[in-house]
MIDOFI-103383 format. One record per residue (C-alpha): residue in one letter; x, y, z. Coordinates in Angstrom, 2 decimals. Example, Ala and Ser with C-alpha at 12.3 -4.5 7.8 and 13.67 -1.06 7.14 Angstrom:
# residues 2
[site 'a', [12.30, -4.50, 7.80]]
[site 's', [13.67, -1.06, 7.14]]
END
This chain:
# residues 473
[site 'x', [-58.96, 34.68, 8.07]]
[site 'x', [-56.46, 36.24, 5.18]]
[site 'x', [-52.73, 36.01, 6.07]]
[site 'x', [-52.12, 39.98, 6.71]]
[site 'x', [-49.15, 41.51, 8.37]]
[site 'x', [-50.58, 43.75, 11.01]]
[site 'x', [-49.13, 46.65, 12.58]]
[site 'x', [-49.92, 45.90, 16.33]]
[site 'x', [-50.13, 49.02, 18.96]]
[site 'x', [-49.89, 48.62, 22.54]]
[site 'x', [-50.72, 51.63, 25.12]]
[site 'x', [-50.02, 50.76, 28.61]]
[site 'x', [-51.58, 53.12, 30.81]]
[site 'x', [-52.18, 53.56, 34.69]]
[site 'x', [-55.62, 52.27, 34.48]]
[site 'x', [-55.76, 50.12, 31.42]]
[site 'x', [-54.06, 48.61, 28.86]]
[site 'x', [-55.07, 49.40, 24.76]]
[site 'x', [-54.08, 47.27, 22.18]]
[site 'x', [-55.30, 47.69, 18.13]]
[site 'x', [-54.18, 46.29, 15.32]]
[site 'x', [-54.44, 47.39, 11.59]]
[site 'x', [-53.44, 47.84, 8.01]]
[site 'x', [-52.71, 50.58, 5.91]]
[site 'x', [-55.80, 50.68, 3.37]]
[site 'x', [-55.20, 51.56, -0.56]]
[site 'x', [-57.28, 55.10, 0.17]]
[site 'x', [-54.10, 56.19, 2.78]]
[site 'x', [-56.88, 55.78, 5.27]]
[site 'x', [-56.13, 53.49, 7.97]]
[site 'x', [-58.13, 50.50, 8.67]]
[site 'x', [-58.51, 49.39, 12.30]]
[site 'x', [-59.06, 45.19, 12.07]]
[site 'x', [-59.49, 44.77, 15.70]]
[site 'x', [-59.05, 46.55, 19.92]]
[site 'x', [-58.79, 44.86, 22.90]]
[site 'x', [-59.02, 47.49, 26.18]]
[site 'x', [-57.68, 45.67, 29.45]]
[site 'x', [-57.22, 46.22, 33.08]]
[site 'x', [-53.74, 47.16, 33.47]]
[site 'x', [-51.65, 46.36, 36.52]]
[site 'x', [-48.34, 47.82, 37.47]]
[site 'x', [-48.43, 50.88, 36.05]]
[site 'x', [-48.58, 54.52, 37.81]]
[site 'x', [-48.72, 58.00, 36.55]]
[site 'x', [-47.72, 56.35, 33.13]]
[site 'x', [-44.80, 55.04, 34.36]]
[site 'x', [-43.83, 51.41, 35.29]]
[site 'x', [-43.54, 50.35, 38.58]]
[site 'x', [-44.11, 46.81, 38.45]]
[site 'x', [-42.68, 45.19, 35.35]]
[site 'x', [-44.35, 41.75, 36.49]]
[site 'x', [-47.32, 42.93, 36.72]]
[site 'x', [-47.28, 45.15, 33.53]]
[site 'x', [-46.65, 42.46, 31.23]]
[site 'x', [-49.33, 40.16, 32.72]]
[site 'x', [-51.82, 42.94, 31.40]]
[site 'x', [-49.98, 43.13, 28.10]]
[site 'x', [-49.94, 39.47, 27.82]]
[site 'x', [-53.91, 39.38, 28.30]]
[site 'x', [-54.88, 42.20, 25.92]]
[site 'x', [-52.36, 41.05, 23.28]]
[site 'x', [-53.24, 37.34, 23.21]]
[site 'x', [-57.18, 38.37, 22.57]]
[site 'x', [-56.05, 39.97, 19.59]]
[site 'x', [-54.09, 36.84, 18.39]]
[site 'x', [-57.15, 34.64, 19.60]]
[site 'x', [-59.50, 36.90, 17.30]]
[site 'x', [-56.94, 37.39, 14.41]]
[site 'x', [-55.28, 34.04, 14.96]]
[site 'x', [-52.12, 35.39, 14.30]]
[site 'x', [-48.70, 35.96, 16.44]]
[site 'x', [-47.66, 38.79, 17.75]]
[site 'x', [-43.73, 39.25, 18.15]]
[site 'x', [-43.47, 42.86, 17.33]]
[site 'x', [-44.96, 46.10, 18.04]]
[site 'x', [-44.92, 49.79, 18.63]]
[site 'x', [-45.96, 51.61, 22.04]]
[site 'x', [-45.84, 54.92, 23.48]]
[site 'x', [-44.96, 56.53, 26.16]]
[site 'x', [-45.87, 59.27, 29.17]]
[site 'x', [-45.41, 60.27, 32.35]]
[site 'x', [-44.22, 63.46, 34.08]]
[site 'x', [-40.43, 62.49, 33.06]]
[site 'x', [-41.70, 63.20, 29.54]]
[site 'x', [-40.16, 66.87, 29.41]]
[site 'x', [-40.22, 69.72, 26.49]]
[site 'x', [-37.40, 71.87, 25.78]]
[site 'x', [-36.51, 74.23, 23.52]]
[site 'x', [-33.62, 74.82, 21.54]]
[site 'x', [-32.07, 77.18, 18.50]]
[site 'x', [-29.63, 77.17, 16.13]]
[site 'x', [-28.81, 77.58, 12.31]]
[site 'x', [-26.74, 76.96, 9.75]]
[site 'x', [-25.13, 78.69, 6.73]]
[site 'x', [-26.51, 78.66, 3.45]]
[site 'x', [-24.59, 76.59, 0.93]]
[site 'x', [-25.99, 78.27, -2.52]]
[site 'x', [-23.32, 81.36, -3.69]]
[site 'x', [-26.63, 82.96, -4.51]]
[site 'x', [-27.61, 82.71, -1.18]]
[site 'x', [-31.04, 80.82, -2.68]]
[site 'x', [-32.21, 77.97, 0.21]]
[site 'x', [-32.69, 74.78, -1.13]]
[site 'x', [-34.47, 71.64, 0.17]]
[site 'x', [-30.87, 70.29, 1.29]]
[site 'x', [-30.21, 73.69, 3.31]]
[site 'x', [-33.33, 72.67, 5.17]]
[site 'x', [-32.31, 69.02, 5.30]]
[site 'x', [-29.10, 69.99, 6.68]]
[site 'x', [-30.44, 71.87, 9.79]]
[site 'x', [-32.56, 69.45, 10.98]]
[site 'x', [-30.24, 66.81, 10.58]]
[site 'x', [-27.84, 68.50, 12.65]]
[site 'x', [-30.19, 68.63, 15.56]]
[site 'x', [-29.56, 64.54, 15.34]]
[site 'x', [-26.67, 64.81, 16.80]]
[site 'x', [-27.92, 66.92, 20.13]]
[site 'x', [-27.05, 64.75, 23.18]]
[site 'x', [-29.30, 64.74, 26.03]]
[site 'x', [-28.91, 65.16, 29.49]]
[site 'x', [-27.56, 61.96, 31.61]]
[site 'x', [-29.86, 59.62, 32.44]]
[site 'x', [-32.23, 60.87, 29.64]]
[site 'x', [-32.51, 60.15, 25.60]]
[site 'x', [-33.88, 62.29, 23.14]]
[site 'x', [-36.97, 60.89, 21.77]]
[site 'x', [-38.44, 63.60, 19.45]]
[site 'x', [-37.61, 66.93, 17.30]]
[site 'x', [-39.96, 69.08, 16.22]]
[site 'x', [-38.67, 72.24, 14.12]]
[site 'x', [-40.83, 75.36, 14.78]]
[site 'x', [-41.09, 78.38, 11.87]]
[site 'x', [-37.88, 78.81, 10.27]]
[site 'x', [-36.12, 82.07, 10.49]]
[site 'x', [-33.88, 83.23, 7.32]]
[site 'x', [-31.11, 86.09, 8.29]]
[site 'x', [-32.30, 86.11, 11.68]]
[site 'x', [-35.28, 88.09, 10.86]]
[site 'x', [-38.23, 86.53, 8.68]]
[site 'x', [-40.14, 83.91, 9.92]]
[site 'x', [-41.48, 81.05, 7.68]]
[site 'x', [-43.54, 77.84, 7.32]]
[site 'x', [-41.31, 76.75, 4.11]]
[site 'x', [-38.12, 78.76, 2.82]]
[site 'x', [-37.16, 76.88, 0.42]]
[site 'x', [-36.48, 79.21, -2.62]]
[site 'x', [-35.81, 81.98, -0.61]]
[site 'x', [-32.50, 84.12, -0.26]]
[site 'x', [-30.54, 84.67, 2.72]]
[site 'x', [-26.82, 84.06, 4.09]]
[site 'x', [-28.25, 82.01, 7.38]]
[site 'x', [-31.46, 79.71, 8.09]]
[site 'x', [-32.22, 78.95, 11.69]]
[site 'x', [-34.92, 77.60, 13.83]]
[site 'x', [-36.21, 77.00, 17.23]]
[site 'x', [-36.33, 73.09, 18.03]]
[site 'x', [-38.43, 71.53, 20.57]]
[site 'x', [-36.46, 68.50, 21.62]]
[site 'x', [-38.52, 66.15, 24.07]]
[site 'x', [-36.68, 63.86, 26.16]]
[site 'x', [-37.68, 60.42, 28.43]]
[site 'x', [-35.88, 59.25, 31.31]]
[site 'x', [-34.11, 55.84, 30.38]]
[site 'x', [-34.77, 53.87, 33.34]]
[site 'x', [-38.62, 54.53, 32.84]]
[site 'x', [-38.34, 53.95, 29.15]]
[site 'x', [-36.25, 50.83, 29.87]]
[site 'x', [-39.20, 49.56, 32.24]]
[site 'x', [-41.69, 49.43, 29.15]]
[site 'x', [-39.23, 47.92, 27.23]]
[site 'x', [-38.79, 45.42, 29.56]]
[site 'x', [-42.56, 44.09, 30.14]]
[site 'x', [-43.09, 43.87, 26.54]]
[site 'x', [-39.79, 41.39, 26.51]]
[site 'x', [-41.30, 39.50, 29.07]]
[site 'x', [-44.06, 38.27, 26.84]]
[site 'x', [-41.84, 37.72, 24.20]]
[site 'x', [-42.56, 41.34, 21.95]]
[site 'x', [-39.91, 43.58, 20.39]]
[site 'x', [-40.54, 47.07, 20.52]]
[site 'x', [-40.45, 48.20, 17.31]]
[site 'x', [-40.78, 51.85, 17.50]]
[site 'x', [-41.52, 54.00, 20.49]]
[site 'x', [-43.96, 57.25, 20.27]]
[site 'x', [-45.09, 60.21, 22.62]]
[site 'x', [-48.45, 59.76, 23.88]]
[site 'x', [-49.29, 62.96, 23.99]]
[site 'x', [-47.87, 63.76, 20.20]]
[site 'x', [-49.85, 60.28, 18.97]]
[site 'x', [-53.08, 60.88, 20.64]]
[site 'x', [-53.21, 64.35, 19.42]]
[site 'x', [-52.24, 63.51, 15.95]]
[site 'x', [-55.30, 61.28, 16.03]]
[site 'x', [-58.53, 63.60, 17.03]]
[site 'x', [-57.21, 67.25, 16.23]]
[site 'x', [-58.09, 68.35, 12.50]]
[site 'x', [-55.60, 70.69, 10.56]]
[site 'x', [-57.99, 73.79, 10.56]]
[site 'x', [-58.19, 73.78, 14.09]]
[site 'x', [-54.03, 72.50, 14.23]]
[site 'x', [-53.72, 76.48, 12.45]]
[site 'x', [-55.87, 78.05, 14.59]]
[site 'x', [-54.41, 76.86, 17.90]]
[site 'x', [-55.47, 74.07, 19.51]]
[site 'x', [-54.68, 72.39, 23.52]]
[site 'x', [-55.72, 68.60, 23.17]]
[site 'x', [-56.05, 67.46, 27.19]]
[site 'x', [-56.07, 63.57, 27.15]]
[site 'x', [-57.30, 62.73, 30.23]]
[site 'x', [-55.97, 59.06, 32.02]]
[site 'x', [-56.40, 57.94, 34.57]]
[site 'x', [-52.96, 58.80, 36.02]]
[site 'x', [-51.96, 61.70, 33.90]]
[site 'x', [-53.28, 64.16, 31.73]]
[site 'x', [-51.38, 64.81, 28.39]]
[site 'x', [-51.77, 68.47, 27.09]]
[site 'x', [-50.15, 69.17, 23.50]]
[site 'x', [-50.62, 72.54, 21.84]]
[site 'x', [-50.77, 73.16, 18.13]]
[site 'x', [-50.57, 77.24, 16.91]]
[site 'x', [-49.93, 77.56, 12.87]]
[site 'x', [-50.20, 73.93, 12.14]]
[site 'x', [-47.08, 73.23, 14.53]]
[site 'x', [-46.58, 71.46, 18.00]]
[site 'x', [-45.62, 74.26, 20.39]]
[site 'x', [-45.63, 73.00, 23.29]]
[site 'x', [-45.82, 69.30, 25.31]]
[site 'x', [-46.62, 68.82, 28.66]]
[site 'x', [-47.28, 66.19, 31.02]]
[site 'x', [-49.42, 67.12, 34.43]]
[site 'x', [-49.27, 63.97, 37.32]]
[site 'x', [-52.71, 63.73, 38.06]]
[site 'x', [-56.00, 62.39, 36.52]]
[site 'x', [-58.74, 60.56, 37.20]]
[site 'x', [-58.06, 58.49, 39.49]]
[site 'x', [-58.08, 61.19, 41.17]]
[site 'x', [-61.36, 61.51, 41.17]]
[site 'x', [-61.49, 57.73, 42.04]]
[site 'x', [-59.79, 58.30, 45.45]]
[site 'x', [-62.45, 61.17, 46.55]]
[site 'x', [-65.15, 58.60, 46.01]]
[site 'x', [-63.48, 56.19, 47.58]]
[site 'x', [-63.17, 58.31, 50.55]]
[site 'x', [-66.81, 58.23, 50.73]]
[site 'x', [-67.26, 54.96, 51.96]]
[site 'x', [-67.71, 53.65, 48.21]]
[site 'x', [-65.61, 50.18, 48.10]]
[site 'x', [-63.02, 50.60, 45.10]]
[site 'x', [-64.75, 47.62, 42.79]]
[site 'x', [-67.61, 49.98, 42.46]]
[site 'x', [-66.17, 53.19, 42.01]]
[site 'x', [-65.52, 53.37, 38.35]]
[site 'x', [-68.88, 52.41, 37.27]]
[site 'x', [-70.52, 54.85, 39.84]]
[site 'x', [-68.32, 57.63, 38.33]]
[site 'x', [-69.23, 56.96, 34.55]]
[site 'x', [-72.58, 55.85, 35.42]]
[site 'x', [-74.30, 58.04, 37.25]]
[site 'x', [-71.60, 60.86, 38.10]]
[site 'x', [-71.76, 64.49, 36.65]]
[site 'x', [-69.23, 67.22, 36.26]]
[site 'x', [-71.50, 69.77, 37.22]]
[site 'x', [-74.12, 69.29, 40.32]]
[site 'x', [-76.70, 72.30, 39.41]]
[site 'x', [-77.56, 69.75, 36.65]]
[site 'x', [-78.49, 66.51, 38.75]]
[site 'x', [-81.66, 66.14, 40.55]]
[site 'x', [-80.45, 66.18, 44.24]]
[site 'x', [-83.41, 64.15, 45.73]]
[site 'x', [-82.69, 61.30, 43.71]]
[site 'x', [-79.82, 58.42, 45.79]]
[site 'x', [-78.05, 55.70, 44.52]]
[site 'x', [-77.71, 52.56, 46.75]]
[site 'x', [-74.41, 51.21, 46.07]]
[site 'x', [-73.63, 47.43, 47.68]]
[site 'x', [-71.51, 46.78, 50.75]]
[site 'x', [-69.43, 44.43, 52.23]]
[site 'x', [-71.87, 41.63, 52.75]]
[site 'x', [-75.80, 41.10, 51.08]]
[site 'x', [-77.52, 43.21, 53.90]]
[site 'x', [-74.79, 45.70, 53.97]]
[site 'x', [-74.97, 48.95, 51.35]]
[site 'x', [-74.10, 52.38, 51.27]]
[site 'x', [-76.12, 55.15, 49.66]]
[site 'x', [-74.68, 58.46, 48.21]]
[site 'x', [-77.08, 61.40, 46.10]]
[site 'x', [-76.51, 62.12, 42.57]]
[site 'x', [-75.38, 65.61, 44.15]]
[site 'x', [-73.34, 64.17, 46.78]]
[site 'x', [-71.42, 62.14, 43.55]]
[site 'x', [-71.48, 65.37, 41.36]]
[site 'x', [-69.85, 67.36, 44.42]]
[site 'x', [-67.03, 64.89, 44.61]]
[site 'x', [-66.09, 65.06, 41.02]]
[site 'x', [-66.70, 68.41, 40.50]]
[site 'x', [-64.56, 69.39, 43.04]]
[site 'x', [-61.29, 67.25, 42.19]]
[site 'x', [-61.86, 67.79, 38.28]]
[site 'x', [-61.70, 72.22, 39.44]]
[site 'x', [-58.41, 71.14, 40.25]]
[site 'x', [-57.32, 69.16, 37.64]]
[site 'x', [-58.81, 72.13, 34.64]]
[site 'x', [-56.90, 74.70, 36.85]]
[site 'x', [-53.37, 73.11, 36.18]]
[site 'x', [-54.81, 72.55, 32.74]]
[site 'x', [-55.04, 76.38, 32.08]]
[site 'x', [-51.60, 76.90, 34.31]]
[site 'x', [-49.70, 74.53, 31.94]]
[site 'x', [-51.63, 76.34, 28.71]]
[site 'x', [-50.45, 80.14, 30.54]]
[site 'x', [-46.68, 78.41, 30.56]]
[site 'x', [-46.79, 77.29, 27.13]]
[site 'x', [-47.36, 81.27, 26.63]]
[site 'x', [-50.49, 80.44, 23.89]]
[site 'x', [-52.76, 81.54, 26.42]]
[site 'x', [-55.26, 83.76, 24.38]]
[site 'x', [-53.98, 82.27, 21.27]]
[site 'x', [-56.37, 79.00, 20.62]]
[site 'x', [-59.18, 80.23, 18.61]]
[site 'x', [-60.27, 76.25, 18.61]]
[site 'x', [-60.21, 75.86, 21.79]]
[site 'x', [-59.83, 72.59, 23.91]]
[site 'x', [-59.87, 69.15, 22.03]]
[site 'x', [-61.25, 66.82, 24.96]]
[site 'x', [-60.19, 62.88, 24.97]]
[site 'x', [-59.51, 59.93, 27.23]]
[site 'x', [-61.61, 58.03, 29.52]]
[site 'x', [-62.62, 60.61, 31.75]]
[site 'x', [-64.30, 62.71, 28.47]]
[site 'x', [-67.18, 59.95, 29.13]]
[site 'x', [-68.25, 62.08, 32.04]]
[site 'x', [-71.75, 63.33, 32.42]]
[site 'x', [-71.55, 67.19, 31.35]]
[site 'x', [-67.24, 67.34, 31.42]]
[site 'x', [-67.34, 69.48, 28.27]]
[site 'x', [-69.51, 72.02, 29.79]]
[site 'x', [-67.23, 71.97, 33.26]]
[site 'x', [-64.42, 72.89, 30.86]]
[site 'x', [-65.84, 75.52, 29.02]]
[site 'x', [-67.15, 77.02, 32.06]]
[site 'x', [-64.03, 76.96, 33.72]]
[site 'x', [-61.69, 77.51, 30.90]]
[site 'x', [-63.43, 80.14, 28.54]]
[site 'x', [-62.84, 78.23, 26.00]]
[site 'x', [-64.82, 76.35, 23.40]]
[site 'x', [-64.29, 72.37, 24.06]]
[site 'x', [-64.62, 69.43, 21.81]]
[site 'x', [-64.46, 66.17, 23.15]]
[site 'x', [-63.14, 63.49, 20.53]]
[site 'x', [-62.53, 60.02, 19.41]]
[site 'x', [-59.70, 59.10, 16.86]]
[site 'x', [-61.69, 58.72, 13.80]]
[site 'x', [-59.57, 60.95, 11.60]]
[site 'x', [-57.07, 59.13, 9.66]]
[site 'x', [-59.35, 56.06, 9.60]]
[site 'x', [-61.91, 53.99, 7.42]]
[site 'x', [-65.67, 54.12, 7.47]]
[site 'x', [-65.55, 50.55, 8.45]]
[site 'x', [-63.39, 50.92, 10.98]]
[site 'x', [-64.93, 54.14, 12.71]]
[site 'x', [-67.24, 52.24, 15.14]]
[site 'x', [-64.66, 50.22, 16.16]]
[site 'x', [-62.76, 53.02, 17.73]]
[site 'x', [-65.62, 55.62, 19.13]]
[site 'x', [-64.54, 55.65, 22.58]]
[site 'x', [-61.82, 58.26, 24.17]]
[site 'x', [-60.34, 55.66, 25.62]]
[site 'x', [-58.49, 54.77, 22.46]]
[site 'x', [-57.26, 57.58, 20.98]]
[site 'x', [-53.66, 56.89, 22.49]]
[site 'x', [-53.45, 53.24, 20.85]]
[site 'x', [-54.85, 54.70, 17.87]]
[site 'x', [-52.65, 57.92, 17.50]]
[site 'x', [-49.85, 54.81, 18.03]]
[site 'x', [-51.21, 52.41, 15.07]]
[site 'x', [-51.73, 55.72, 12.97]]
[site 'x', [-48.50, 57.93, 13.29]]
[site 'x', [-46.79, 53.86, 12.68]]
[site 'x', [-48.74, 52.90, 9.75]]
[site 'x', [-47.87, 56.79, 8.04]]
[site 'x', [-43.66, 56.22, 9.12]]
[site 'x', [-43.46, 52.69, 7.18]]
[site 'x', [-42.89, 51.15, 10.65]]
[site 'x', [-42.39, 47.12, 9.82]]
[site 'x', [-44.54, 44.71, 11.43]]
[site 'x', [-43.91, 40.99, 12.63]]
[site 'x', [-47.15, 39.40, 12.89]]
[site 'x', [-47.88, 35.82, 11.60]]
[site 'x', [-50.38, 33.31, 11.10]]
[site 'x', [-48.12, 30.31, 12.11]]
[site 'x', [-49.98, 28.19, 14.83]]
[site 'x', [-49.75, 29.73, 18.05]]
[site 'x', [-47.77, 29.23, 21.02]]
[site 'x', [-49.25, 30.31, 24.42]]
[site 'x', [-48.01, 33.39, 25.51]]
[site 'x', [-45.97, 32.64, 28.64]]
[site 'x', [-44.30, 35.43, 30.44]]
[site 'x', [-40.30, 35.48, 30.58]]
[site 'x', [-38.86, 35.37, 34.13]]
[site 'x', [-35.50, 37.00, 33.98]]
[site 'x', [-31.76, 35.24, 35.71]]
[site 'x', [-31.91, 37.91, 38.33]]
[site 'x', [-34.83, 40.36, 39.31]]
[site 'x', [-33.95, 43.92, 39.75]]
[site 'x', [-36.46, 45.28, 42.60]]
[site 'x', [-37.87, 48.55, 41.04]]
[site 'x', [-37.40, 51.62, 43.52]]
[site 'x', [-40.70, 53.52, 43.56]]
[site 'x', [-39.43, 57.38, 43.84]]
[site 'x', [-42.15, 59.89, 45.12]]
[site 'x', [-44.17, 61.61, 42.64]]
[site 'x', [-45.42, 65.08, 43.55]]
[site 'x', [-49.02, 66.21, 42.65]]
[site 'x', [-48.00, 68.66, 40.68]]
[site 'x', [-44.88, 69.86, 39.03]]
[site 'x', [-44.91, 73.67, 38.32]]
[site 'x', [-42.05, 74.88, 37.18]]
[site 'x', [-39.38, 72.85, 36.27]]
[site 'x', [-35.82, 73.47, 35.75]]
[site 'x', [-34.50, 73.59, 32.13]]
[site 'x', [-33.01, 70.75, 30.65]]
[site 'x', [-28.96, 71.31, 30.40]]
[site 'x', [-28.72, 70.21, 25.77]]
[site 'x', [-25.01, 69.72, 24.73]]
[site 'x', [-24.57, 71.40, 21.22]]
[site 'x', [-24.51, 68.94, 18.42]]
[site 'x', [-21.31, 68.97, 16.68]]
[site 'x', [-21.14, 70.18, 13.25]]
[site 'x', [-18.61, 71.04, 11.19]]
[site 'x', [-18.35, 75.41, 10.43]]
[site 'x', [-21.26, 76.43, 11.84]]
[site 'x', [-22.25, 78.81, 14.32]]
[site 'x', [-25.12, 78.60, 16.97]]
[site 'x', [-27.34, 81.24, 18.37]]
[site 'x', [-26.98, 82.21, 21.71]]
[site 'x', [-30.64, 81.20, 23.94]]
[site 'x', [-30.51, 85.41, 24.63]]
[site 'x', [-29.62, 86.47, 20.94]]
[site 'x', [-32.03, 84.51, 18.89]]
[site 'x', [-35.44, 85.18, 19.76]]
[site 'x', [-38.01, 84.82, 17.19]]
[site 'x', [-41.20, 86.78, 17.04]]
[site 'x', [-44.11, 85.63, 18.68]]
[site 'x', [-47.64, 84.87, 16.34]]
[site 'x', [-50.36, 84.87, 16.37]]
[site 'x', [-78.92, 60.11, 20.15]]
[site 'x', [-78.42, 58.14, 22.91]]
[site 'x', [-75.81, 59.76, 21.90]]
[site 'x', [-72.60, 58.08, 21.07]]
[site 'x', [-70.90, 58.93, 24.66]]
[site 'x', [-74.22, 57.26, 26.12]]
[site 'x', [-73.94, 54.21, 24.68]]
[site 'x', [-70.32, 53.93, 25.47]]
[site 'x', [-71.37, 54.54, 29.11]]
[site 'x', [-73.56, 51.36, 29.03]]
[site 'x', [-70.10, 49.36, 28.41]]
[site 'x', [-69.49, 49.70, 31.45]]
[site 'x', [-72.38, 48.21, 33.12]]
[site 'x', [-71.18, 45.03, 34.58]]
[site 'x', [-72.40, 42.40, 37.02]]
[site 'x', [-73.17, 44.57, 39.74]]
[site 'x', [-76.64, 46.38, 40.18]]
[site 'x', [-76.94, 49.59, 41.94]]
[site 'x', [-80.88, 50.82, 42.65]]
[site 'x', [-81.20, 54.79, 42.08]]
[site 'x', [-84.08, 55.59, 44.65]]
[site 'x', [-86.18, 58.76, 45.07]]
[site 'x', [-85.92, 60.62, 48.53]]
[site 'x', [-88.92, 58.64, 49.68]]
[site 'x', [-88.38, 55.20, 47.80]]
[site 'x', [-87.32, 52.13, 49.81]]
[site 'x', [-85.67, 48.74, 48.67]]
END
């Protein structure tokens, strides 16, 4: 194997654990060399609860990437989500230097460096800026001044902050196994990043990434993120309805991907699937309508908070592309037409195959990996550095700590509607004023297919028997 030095991406989610490494090919595309996807343990609502058990399912996923690469990892970059993940927005503006009032690329330079120096709330650290149009003299807005005239240039900043003893959790698990974090990203930013293209970035775009403990939702208007959200709920969701149904939990996920359907006028409802028991004589049977019932009914739910978070963004009516559809539960039978139906609007579901290589485009066509690979991608692009190494390896034990900290689980609510703004201290920069929240208001604008295949993945060691009405064993 050639001696490369691999970027390494890790996404720990609720219900698994994603892991891809790659290089940054000569063509600025990026080349995926290899993914691992993992049970992952420990891990709620995309936050750590267990920090144990979260770095036993890094340590698996990671060390069959070192067993396939035969290199080291010691380093790499993750992401983060969870409903502590929170968007706010702030303005202000500076003067321009120029006598001539002309704005120059260090006028611009100047404003957003000054946002740098914005100091969350307690208990929180800002983790991302992202500058919206700017406005020159309070009045015009633009993509780009520079060259312009005007005695002022402003903007409206969306700052998105993490709670530090959930970001300190990740951080945590990966030391355990003996990784540094190198960087740290927002899901939500990475995995839309990694399936949204820019014509439909302009137009105004939601990209839902369904997990299976929460469902990211970033929106894009005029090329720009406007808005970040993170709703508690996803498909596990959907898990615990069919669980309710008698189905024993090892069975559940392939029964949902399998033979489930987001919308029960489209399943024949004479048709049952016999799923095993307890014991060899024991089973339970449940109709293809039944199944469809269960899931349509949970996912309503789930698409209504959906279009409630895209109303609260206020770009309802403004995404002429529509919905941009990814994460595990976009493998579900018919899910794009449930959305659309539901939603109004047109729906694409997606894989990250954007920024990367022909060669490496098969290895990433499933949902499921558009986090990781929004991760690896949005790394590769920054000139993140990389500490991988084709020394001989070590096993990959997991580092108990002196003293273990129990972790408090606090009480998640289904759904959090409308939260209370975050309380931003003002950076501190020297002669220059700041726009009151009330004064500065800028101006609102306007084949088997590939999914089947992926479905087959999933078939394990288990056999259910799909039985007409009048069909016996």
């Amino acid at each position: 194997m050639e001696n490369k030095n691999y970027i390494v991406a890790i996404d720990l989610g609720s219900g698994n654990v994603a892991v891809a490494a790659g290089t940054m090919g000569a063509d600025g595309k990026v080349r995926v060399e290899d993914v691992e996807i993992r049970e992952s343990k420990g891990v709620s609502r995309g936050e750590v609860k267990n920090v144990e058990q979260a770095a036993q399912s890094v340590k698996e996923a990671v060390a069959a990437i070192e067993e396939r690469l035969g290199i080291t990892v010691s380093e790499a970059v993750t992401g983060i989500s969870g409903s502590h993940v929170k968007c706010a927005k702030h303005p202000y503006y500076v003067h321009v230097a120029g006598k001539d009032g002309e704005i120059s690329e260090d006028d611009v330079r100047k404003l957003n460096d000054s946002m740098r120096n914005v100091k969350a709330p307690d208990g929180y650290t800002l983790l991302h800026i992202i500058p919206q149009l700017y406005v020159v003299d309070e009045d015009e807005e633009v993509l780009d001044p520079v060259g312009m005239f005007g005695k002022t240039l402003g903007s409206t900043f969306n700052l998105i902050v993490g709670e530090n003893n959930i970001t300190s959790r990740l951080t945590k698990a990966l030391q355990k196994v003996e990784i540094k974090q190198s960087k740290l990203f927002i899901n939500a930013l990475a995995t839309a990043e990694a399936v949204t293209f820019p014509d439909e970035k302009d137009l105004g775009v939601a990209v839902v990434d369904i997990g299976t403990g929460t469902t990211d939702i970033c929106i894009y208007q005029g090329g720009i993120v406007r808005y970040l959200g993170v709703i508690p709920m996803g498909a596990e969701a959907i898990n615990k309805d069919i669980r309710s149904y008698g189905i024993m939990e090892r069975y559940v996920e392939e029964l949902k991907v399998k033979y489930g359907c987001a919308v029960p006028s489209m399943v024949d409802g004479e048709k049952l699937i016999k799923v095993p028991g307890r014991t060899p004589s024991d089973h339970k049977e449940i109709s293809f309508k039944n199944l469809a019932s269960i899931i349509e009914a949970r996912l309503f739910d789930l698409v209504d908070y959906i279009t409630e978070e895209i109303k609260d963004s206020g770009y309802e009516g403004k995404l002429s592309a529509g919905i941009v559809l990814t994460g595990g539960c976009a493998l579900l039978n018919a899910i794009k037409t449930m959305v659309e139906q539901r939603t109004g609007l047109e729906t694409r579901i997606a894989c990250p195959d954007i920024h990367i290589d022909e060669e490496s485009k098969e290895k990433v066509a499933d949902p499921r990996l558009s986090t990781v690979v929004g991760i690896l991608v949005q790394a590769l692009e920054a000139g993140v550095s990389a500490s991988t190494s084709a020394a001989e390896r070590k096993p990959r034990n997991i580092v108990k700590p002196k003293e273990t900290v129990p972790v408090v689980e606090r009480e998640v609510p289904e759904r959090k509607r409308h939260v209370e703004p975050l309380e931003i201290e003002e950076p501190e920069v020297d002669d220059d004023g700041f726009f009151d929240d009330d004064s500065y208001k800028p101006k609102k604008k306007k084949k088997k297919g590939l999914f089947g295949a992926l479905k087959d993945k999933f078939e394990k060691t288990f056999d259910f028997d799909v039985l007409d009405d009048d069909s016996t064993i």
